[in-house]
C-alpha positions in Angstrom: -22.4 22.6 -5.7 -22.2 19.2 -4.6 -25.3 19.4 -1.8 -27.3 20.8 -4.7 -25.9 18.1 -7.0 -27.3 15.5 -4.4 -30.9 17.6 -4.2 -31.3 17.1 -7.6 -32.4 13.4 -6.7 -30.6 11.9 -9.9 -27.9 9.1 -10.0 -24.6 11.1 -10.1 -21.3 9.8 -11.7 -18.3 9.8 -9.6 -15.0 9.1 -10.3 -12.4 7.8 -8.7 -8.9 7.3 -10.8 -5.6 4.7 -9.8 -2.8 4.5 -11.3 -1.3 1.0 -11.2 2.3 1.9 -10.3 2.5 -0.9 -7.1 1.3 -4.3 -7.0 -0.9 -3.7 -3.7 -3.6 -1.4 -3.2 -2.6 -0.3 0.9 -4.7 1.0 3.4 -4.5 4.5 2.6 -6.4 3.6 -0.8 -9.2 2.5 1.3 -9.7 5.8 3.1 -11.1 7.0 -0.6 -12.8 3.8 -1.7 -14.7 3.6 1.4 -15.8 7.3 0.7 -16.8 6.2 -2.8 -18.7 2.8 -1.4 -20.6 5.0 0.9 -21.8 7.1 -2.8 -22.3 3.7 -4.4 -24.3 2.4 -1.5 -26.5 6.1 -1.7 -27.6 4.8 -5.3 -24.7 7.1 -7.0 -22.6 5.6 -10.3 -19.3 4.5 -9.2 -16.2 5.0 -11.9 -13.6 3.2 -11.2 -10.5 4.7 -13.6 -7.7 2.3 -14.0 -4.8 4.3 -15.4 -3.1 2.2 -17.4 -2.2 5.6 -19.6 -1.8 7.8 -16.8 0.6 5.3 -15.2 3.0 6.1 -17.7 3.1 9.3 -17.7 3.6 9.3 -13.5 1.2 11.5 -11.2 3.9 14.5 -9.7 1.6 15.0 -6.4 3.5 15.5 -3.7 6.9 14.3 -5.3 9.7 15.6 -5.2 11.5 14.3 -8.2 9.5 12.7 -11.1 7.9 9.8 -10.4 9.8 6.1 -11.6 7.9 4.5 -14.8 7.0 1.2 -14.5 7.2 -1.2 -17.3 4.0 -2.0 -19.5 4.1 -5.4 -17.8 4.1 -4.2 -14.5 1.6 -2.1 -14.9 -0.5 -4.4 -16.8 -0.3 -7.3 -13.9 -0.8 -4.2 -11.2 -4.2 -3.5 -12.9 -5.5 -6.7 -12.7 -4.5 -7.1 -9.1 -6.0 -3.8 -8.3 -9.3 -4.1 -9.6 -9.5 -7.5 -7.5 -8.3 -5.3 -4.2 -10.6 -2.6 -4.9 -13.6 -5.0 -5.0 -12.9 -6.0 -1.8 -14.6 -2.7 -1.0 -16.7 -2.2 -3.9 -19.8 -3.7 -5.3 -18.4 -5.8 -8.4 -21.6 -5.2 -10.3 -22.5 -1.8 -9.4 -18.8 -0.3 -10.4 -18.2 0.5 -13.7 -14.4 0.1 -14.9 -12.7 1.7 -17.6 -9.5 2.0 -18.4 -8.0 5.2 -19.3 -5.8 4.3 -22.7 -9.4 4.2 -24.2 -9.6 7.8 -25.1 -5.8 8.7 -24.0 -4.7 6.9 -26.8 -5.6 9.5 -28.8 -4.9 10.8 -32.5 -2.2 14.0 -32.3 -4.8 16.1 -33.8 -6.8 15.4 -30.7 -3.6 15.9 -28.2 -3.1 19.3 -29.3 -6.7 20.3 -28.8 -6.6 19.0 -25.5 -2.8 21.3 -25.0 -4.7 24.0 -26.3 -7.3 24.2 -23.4 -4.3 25.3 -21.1 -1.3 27.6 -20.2 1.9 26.5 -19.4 2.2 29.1 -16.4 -1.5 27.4 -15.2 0.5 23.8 -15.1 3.4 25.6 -13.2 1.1 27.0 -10.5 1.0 23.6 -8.7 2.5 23.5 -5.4 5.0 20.6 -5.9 6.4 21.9 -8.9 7.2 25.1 -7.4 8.7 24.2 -4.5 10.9 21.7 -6.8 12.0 24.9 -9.1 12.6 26.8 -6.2 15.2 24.1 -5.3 17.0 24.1 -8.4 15.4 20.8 -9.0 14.1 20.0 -12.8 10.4 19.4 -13.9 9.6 17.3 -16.9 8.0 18.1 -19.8 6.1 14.7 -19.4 4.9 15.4 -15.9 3.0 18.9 -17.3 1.0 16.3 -18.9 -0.9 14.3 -15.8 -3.1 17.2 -14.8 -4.4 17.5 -18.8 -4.6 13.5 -19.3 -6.2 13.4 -15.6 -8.9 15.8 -16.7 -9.6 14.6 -19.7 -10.4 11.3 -18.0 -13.4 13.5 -16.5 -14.6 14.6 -19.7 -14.7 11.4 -21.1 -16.5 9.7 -18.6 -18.9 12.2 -18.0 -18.5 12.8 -14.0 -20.2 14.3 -11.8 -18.2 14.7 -9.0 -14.4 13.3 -8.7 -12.7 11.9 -5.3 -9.2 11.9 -4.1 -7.0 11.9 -1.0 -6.3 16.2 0.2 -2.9 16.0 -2.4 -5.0 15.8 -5.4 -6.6 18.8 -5.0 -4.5 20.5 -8.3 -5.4 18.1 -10.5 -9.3 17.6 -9.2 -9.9 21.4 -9.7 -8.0 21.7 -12.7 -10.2 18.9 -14.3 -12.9 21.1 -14.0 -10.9 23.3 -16.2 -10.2 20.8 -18.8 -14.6 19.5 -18.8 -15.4 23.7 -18.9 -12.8 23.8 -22.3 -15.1 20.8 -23.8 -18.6 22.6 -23.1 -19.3 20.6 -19.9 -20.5 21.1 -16.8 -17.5 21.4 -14.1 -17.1 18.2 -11.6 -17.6 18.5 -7.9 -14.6 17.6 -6.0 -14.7 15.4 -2.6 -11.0 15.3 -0.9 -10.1 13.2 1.6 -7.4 12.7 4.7 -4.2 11.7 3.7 -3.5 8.2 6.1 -0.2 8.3 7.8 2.1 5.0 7.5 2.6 2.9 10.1 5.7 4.5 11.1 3.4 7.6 12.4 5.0 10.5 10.3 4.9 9.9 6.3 2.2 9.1 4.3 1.4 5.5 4.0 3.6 3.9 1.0 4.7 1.0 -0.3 8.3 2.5 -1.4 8.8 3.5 2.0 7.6 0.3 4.0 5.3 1.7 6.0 1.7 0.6 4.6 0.0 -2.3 5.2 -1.7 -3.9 2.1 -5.1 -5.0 1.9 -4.2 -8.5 0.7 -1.4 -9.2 3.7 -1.8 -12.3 5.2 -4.1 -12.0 8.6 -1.1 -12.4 11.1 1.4 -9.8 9.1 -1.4 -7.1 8.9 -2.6 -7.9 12.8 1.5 -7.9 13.2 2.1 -4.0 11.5 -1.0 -2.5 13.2 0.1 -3.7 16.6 3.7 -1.7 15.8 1.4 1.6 15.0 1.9 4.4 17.5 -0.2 5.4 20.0 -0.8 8.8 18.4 -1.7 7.9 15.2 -4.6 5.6 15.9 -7.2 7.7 16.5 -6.8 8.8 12.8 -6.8 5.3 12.0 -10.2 4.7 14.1 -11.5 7.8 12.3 -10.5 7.4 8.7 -10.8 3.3 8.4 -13.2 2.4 10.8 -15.7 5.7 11.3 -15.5 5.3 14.9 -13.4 7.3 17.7 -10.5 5.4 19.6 -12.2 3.2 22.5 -11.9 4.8 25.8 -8.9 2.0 26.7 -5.4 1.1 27.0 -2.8 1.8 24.4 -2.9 -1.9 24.1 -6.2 -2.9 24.2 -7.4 -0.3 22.0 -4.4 -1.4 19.0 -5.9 -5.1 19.3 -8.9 -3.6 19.2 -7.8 -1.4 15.5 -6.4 -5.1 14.6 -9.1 -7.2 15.2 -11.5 -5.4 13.0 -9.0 -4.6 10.3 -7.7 -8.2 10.0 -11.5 -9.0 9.8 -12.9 -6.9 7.1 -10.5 -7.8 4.5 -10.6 -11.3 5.9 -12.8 -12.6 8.7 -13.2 -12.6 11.9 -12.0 -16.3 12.7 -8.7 -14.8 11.0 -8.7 -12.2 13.0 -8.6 -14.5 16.1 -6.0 -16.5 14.5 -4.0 -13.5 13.7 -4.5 -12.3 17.4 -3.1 -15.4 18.8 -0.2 -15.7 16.7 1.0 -12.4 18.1 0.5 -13.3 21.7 2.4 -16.6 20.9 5.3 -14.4 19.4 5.3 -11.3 21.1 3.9 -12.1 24.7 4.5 -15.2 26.1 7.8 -15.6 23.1 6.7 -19.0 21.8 7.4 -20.1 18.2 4.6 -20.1 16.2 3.0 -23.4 15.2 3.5 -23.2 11.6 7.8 -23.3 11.4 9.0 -23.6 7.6 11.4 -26.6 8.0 15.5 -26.3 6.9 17.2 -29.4 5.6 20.5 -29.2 7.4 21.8 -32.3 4.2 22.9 -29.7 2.3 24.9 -27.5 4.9 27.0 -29.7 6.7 31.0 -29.1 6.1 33.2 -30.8 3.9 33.8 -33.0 6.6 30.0 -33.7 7.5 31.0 -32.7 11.3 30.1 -29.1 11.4 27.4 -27.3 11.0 28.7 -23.1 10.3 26.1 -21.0 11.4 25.9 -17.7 9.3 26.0 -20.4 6.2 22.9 -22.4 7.8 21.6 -18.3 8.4 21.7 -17.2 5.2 20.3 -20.2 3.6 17.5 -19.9 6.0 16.7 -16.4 6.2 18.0 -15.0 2.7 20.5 -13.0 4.6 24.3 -12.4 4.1 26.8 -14.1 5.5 28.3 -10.9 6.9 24.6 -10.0 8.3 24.7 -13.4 9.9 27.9 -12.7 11.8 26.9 -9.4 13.0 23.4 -11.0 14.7 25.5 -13.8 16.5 28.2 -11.4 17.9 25.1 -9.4 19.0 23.4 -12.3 20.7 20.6 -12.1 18.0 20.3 -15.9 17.0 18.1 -18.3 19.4 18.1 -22.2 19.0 14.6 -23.2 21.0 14.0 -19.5 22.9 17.6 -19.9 24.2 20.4 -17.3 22.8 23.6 -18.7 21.0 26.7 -17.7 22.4 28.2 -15.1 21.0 31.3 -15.8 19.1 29.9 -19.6 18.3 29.5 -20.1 14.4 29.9 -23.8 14.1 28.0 -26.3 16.0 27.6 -30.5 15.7 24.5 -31.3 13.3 23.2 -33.4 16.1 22.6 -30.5 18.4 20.5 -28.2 15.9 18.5 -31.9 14.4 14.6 -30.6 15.3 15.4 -27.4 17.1 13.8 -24.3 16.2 16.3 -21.1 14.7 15.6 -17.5 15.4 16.4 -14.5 14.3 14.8 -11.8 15.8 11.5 -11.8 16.7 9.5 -12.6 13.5 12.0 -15.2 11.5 11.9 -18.9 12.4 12.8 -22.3 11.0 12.9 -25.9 12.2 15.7 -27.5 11.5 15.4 -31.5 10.3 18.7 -33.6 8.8 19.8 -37.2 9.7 22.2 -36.4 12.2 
């Protein structure tokens, strides 16, 4: 259907919905929007849906338990980030941006006509929710909803053809449903790959830590692609870059996946930058240049003798006092490159006055008083 959608030689209109649930559009967004870039640059009408609706209602694909609601602030700042992230993809002025509580706001008479097109044994044939009733696990009334509202956002918007990652395949076909119910000619549907996180088994996520965002600084995103492992990259080559893994090491070929990340949603100067940050960190175990500096004033004992070290921690790294301990009895904590002792937790201001602290190996601060 779609090849003879594309023969026909007309613009087509194709869809692409988000709900704003996160702050941060991540990389596995981008797997989709370049897919939707590549219609807009072919002359093709590009929808962007922001689900400002949808988002309360909460998409059940591939959950387990129904989804979290965020507030109607949240999700009101998350749609204005979004549409700046996706942008970094998109053409600004060829994309045409709705927002779904247009028509989803809609009179009851109209909400039971759009119940009407549909079964409740249809909703239940979804993958996720039978695996969850299998399990003894409960399904919401409210989640039956998303594939309806979903659909309806392709009726109302007139599309063409509608594009989502492999676990929206329910709701994409059942759209075509909901546009048959209204008299109109059934979307095409384009899936895509689902991008695995960073940690090289669950999909990428912000709720589980493993993404990396498309607005993260140069060095943290050079920083989280260099921890990727080895077998995931050449479905990070393939689905983000279009290109197979270079024929090189491990190494080489990460840096290489960096590089051109950092530089797309940067440039490439930052992507040098980024680069050399990591060797100064991670290679040759230098501090970076740019230290935040710690006024030791404030943290000196009653006395003014002593410094205690998981107080002078936890001010300088937002950690616990407890946590503190536990990374000095490990041999954790570095003043200048050089471990602390373990079992030392006070020291004389005068011999922390311009040293560098470390935790680890990304956390650093310079320490400055008048000792």
């Amino acid at each position: 259907m779609l090849a003879e959608q594309l023969a026909a030689s007309r613009p087509l209109r194709v869809k692409l919905g988000i709900d704003p649930t996160t702050a941060d559009i991540h990389l596995g967004h981008t797997v989709v929007l370049e897919k939707l870039r590549e219609f807009q640059q072919a002359g093709h009408q590009v929808v962007l849906i922001v689900g400002d609706f949808t988002a309360r209602v909460g998409d059940p694909s591939g959950r387990s338990a129904q989804r979290p609601m965020p507030s109607p602030e949240e999700i009101e700042a998350n749609a204005a980030t979004y549409q700046e992230q996706a942008f970094k993809l998109l053409d600004r002025e060829r994309t045409e941006v709705r927002f779904n509580s247009e028509w989803l706001r809609m009179a009851p008479e109209e909400l039971l006509g759009l119940l009407a097109t549909t079964t409740v044994a249809r909703l239940l044939e979804r993958d996720d929710f039978q695996k969850r009733m299998a399990a003894g696990h409960p399904v919401a009334a409210l989640e039956l909803l998303y594939p309806l509202l979903q659909g309806y956002d392709s009726v109302a918007v007139e599309a063409d053809v509608e594009l989502g990652g492999t676990d929206q395949k329910f709701n994409l076909l059942f759209a075509r449903d909901v546009q048959a119910s209204y008299g109109r000619k059934p979307q095409s549907i384009l899936t895509m790959p689902i991008l695995v996180g960073t940690d090289g088994t669950q999909k990428m996520s912000k709720s589980l830590g493993n993404y990396v965002g498309v607005t993260d600084p140069p060095q943290e995103m050079f920083g989280k692609l260099m921890r990727l492992p080895d077998e995931a990259m050449p479905e990070y080559f393939r689905l983000l870059l279009g290109a197979e893994q270079p024929d090189a090491s491990p190494s080489q070929a990460k840096r290489e996946l960096g590089r051109r990340i950092v530089a797309r949603f940067h440039d490439a100067a930052a992507a040098a930058e980024a680069e050399a940050h990591f060797d100064r960190l991670f290679v040759r175990h230098e501090a970076p240049d740019d230290i935040e500096e710690l006024d030791l004033a404030a943290l000196l004992g009653e006395d003014g003798d002593l410094v205690h070290l998981p107080r002078l921690m936890a001010a300088a790294f937002e950690i616990s006092s407890s946590e503190a301990r536990r990374l000095l009895g490990q041999g954790g904590v570095k003043l200048d490159g050089q471990p602390i002792p373990a079992g030392t937790l006070d020291i004389e201001p005068a011999a922390l006055e311009g040293r560098v602290l470390q935790v680890g190996k990304r956390r650093f601060r310079r320490l400055r008083g008048d000792a």
